[in-house]
PDB file with SEQRES, HELIX, SHEET and CRYST1 records, atoms N, CA, C and O in Angstrom:
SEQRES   1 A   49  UNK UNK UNK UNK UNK UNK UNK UNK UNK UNK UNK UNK UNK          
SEQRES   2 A   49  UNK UNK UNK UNK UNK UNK UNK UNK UNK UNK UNK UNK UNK          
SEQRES   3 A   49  UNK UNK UNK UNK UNK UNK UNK UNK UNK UNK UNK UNK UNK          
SEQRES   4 A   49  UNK UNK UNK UNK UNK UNK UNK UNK UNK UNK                      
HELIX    1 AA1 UNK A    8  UNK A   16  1                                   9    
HELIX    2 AA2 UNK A   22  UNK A   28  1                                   7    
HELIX    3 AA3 UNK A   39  UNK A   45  1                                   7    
CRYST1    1.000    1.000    1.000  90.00  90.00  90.00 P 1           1          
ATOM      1  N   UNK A   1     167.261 100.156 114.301  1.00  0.00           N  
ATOM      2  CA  UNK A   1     167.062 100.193 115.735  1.00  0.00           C  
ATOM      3  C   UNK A   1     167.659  98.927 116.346  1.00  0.00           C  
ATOM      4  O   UNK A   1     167.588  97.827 115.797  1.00  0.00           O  
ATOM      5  N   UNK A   2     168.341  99.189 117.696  1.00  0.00           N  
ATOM      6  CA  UNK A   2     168.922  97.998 117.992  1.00  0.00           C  
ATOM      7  C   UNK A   2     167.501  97.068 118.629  1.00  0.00           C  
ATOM      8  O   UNK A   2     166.308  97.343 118.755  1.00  0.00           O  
ATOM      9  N   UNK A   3     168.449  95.704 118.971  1.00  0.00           N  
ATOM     10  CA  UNK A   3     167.422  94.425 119.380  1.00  0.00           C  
ATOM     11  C   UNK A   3     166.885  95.278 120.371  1.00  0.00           C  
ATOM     12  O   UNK A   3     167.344  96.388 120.640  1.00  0.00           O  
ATOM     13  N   UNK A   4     165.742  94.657 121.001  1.00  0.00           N  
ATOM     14  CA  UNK A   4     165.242  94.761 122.712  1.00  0.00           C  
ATOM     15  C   UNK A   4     165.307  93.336 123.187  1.00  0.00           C  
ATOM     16  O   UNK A   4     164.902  92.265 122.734  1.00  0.00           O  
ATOM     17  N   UNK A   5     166.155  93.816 124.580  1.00  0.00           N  
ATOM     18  CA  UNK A   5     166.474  92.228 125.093  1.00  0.00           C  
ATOM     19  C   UNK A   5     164.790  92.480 126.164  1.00  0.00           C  
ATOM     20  O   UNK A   5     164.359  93.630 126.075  1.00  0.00           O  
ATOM     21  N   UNK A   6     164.243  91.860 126.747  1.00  0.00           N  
ATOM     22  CA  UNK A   6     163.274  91.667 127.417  1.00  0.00           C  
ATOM     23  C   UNK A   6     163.810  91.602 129.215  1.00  0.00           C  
ATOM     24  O   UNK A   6     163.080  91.879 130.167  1.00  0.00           O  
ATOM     25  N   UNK A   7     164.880  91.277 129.271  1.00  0.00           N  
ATOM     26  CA  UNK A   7     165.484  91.537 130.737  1.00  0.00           C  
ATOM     27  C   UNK A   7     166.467  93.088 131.077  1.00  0.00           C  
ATOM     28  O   UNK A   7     167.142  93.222 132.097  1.00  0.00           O  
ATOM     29  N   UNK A   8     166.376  93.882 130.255  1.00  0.00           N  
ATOM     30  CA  UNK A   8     167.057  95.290 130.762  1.00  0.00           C  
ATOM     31  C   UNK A   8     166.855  96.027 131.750  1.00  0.00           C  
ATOM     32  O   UNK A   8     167.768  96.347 132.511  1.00  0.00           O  
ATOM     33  N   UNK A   9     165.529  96.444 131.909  1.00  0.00           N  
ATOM     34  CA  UNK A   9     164.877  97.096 133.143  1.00  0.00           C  
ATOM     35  C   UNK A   9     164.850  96.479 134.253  1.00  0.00           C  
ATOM     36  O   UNK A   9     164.742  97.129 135.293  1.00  0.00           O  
ATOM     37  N   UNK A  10     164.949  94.968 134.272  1.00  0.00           N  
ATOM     38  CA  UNK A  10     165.080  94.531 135.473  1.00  0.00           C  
ATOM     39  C   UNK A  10     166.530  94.314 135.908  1.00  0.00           C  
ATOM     40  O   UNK A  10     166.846  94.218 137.094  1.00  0.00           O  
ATOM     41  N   UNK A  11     167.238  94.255 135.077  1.00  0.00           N  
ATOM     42  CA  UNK A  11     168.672  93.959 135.169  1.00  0.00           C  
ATOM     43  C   UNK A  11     169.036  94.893 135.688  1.00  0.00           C  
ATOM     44  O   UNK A  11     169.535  94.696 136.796  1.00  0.00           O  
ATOM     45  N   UNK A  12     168.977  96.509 135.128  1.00  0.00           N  
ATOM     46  CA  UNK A  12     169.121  97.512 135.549  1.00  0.00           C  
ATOM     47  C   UNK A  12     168.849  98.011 137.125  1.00  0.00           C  
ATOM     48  O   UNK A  12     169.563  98.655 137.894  1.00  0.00           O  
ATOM     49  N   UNK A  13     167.777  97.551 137.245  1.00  0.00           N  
ATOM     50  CA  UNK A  13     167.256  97.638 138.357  1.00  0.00           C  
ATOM     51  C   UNK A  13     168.322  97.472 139.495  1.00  0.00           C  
ATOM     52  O   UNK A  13     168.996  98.175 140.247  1.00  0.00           O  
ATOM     53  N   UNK A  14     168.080  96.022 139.175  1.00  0.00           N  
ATOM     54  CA  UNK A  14     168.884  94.839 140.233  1.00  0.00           C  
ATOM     55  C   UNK A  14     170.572  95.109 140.359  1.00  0.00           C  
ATOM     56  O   UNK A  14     171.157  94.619 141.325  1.00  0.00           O  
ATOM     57  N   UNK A  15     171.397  95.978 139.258  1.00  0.00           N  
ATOM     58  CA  UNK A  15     172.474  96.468 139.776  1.00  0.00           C  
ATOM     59  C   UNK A  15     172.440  97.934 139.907  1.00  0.00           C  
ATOM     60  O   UNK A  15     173.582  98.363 139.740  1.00  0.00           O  
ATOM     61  N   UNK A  16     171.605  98.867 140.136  1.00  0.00           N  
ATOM     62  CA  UNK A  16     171.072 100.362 140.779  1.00  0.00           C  
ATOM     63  C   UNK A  16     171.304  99.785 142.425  1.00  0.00           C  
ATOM     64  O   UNK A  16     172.061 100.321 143.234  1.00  0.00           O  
ATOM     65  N   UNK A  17     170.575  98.738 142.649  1.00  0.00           N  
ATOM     66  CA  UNK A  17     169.642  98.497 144.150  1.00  0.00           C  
ATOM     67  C   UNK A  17     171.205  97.627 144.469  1.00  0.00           C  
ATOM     68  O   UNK A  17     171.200  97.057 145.561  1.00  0.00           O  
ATOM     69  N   UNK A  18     172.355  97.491 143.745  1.00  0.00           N  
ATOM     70  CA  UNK A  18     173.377  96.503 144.244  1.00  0.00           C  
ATOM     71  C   UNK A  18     173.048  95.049 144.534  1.00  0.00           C  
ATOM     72  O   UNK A  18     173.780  94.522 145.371  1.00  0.00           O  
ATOM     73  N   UNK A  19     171.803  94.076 143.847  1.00  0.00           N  
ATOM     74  CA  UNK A  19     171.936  92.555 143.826  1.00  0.00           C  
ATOM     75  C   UNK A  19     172.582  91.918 143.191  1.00  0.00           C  
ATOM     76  O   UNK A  19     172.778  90.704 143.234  1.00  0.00           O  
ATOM     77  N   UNK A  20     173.093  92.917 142.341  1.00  0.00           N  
ATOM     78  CA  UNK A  20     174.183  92.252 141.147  1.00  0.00           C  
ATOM     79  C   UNK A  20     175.359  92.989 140.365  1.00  0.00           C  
ATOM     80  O   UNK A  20     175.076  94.146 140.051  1.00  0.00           O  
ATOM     81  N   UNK A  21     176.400  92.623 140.056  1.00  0.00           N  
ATOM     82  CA  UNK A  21     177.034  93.625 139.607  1.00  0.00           C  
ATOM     83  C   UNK A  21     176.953  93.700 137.996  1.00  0.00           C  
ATOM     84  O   UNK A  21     176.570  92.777 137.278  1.00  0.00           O  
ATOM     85  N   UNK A  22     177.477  95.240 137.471  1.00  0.00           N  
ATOM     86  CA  UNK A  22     177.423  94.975 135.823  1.00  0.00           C  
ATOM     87  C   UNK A  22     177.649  94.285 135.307  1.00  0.00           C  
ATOM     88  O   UNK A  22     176.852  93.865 134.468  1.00  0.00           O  
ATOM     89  N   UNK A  23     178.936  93.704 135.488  1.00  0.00           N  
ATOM     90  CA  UNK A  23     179.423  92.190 134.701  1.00  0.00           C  
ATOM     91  C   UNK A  23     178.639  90.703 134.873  1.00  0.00           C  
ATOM     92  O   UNK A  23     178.958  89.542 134.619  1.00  0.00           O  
ATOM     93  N   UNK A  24     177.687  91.225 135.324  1.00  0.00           N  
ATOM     94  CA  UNK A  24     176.729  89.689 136.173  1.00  0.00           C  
ATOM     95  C   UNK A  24     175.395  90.369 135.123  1.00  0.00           C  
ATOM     96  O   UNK A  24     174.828  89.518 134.438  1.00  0.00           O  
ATOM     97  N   UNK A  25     174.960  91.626 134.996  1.00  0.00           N  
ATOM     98  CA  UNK A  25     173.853  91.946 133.778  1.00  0.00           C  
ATOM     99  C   UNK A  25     174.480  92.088 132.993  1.00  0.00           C  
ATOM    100  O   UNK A  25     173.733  91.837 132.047  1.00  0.00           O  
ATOM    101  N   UNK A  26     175.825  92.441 132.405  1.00  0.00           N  
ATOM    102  CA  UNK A  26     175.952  92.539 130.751  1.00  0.00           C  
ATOM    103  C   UNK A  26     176.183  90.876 130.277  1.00  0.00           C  
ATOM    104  O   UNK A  26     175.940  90.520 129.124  1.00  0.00           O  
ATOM    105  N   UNK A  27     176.760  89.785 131.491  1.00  0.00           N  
ATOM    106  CA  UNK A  27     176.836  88.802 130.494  1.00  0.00           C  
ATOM    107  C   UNK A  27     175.336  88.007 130.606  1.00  0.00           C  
ATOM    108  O   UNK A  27     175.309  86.928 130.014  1.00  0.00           O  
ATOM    109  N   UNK A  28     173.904  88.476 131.396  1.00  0.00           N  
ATOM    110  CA  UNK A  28     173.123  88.067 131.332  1.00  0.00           C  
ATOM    111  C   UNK A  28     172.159  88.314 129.953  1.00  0.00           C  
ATOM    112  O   UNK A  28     171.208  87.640 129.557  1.00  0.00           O  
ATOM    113  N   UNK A  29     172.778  89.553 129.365  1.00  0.00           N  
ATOM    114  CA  UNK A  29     172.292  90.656 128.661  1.00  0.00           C  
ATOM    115  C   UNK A  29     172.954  89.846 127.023  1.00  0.00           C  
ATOM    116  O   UNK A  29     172.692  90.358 125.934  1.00  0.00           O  
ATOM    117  N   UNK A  30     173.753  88.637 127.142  1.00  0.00           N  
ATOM    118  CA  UNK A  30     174.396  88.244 126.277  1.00  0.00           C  
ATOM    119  C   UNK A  30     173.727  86.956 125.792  1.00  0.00           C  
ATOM    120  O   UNK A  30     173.815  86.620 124.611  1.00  0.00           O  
ATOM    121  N   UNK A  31     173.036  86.207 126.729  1.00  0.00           N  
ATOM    122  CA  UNK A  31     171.653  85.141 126.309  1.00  0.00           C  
ATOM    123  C   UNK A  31     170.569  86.044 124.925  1.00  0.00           C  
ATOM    124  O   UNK A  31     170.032  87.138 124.749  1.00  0.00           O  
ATOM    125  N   UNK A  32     170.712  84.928 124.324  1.00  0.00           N  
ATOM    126  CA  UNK A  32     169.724  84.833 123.150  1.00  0.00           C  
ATOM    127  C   UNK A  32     168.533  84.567 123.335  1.00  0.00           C  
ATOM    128  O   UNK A  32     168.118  83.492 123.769  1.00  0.00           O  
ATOM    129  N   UNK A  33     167.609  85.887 122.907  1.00  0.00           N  
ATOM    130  CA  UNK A  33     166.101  85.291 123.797  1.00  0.00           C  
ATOM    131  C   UNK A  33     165.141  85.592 122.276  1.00  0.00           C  
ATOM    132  O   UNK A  33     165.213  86.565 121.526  1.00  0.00           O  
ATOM    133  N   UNK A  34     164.229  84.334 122.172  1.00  0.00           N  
ATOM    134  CA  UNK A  34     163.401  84.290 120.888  1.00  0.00           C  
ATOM    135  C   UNK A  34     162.151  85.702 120.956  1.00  0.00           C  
ATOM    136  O   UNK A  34     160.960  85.389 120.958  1.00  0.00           O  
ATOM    137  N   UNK A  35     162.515  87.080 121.004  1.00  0.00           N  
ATOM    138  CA  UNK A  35     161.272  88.051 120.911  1.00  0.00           C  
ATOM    139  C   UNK A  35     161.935  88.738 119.775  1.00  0.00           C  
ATOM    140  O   UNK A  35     163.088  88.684 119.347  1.00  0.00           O  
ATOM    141  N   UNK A  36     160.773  89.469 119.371  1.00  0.00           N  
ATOM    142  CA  UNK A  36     160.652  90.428 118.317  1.00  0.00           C  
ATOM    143  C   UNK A  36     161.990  91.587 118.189  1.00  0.00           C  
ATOM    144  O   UNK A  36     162.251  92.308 119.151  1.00  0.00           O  
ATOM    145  N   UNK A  37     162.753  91.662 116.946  1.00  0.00           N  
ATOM    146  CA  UNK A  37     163.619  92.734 117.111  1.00  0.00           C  
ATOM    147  C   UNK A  37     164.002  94.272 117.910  1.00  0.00           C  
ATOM    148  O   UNK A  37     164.934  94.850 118.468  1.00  0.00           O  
ATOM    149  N   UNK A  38     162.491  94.461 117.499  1.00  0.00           N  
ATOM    150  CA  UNK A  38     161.979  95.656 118.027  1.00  0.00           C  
ATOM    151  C   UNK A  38     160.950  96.108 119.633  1.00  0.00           C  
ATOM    152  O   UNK A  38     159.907  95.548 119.968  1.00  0.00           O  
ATOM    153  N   UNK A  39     161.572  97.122 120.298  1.00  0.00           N  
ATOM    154  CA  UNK A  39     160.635  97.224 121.112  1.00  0.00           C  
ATOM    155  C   UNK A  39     159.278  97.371 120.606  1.00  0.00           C  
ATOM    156  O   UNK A  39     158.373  97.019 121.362  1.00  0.00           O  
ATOM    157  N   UNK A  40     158.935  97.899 119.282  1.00  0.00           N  
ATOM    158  CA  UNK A  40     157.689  98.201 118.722  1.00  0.00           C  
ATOM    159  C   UNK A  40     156.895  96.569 118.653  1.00  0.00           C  
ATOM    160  O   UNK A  40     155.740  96.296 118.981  1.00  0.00           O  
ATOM    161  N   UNK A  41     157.825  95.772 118.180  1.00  0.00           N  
ATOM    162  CA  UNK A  41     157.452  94.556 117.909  1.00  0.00           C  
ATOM    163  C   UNK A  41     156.784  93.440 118.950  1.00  0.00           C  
ATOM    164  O   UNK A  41     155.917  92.587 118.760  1.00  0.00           O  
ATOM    165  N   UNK A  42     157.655  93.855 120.285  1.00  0.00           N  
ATOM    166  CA  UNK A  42     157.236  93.690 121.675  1.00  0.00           C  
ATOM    167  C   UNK A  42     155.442  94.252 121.944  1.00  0.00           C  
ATOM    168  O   UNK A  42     154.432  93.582 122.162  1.00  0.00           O  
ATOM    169  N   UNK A  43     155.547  95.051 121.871  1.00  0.00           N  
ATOM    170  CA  UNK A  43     154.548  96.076 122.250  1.00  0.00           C  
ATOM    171  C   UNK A  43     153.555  95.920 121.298  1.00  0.00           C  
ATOM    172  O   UNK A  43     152.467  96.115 121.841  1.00  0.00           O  
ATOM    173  N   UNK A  44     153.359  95.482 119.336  1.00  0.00           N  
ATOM    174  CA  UNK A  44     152.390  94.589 118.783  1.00  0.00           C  
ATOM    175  C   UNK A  44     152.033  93.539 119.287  1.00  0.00           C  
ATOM    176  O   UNK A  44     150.861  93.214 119.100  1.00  0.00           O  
ATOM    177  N   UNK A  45     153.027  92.530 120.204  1.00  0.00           N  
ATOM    178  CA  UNK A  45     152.761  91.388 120.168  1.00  0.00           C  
ATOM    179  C   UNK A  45     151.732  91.079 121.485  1.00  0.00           C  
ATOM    180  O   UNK A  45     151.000  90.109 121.686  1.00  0.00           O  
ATOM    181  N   UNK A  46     151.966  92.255 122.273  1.00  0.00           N  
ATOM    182  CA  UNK A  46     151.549  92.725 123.870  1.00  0.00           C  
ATOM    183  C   UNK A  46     149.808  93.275 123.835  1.00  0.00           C  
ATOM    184  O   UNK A  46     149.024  93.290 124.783  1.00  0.00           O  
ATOM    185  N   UNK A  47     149.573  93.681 122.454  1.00  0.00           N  
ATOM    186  CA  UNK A  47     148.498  94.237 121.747  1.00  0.00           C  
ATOM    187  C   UNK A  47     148.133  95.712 122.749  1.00  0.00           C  
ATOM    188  O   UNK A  47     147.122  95.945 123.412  1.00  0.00           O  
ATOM    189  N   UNK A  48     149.513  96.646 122.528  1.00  0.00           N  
ATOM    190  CA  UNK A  48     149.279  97.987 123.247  1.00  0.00           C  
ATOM    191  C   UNK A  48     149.442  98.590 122.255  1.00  0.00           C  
ATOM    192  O   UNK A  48     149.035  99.752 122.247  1.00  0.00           O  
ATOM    193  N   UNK A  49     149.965  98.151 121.280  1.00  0.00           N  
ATOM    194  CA  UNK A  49     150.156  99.341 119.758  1.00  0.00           C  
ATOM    195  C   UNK A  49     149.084  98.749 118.552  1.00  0.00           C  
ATOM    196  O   UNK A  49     149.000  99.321 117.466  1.00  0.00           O  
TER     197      UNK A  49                                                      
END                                                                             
C-alpha cells in the first residue's frame, strides 16, 4: 500500500476551490512528513481502529 501523506484532502481541497494550483499541491505533496506508512497506521495511532 502506498505512503499516506497527512496533507491530501486538504490539498485537494484547496486546488478543487482554486487557492492553489496542482503544481503548488504536488510539490507540497513532495515534503517528508514523520507519520505512519499506512493510512491504517494513522488511524491506530488516532485510536479509531
Amino acid at each position: 500500500m502506498p505512503g499516506f501523506h497527512p496533507d491530501t484532502t486538504r490539498l485537494a481541497r484547496e486546488v478543487a476551490v482554486g487557492f492553489i494550483t496542482k503544481e503548488q499541491a504536488n510539490k507540497a505533496l513532495e515534503k517528508k512528513h514523520n507519520f505512519p506508512p499506512s493510512v491504517r497506521g494513522v488511524l491506530k495511532k488516532a485510536k479509531i481502529l
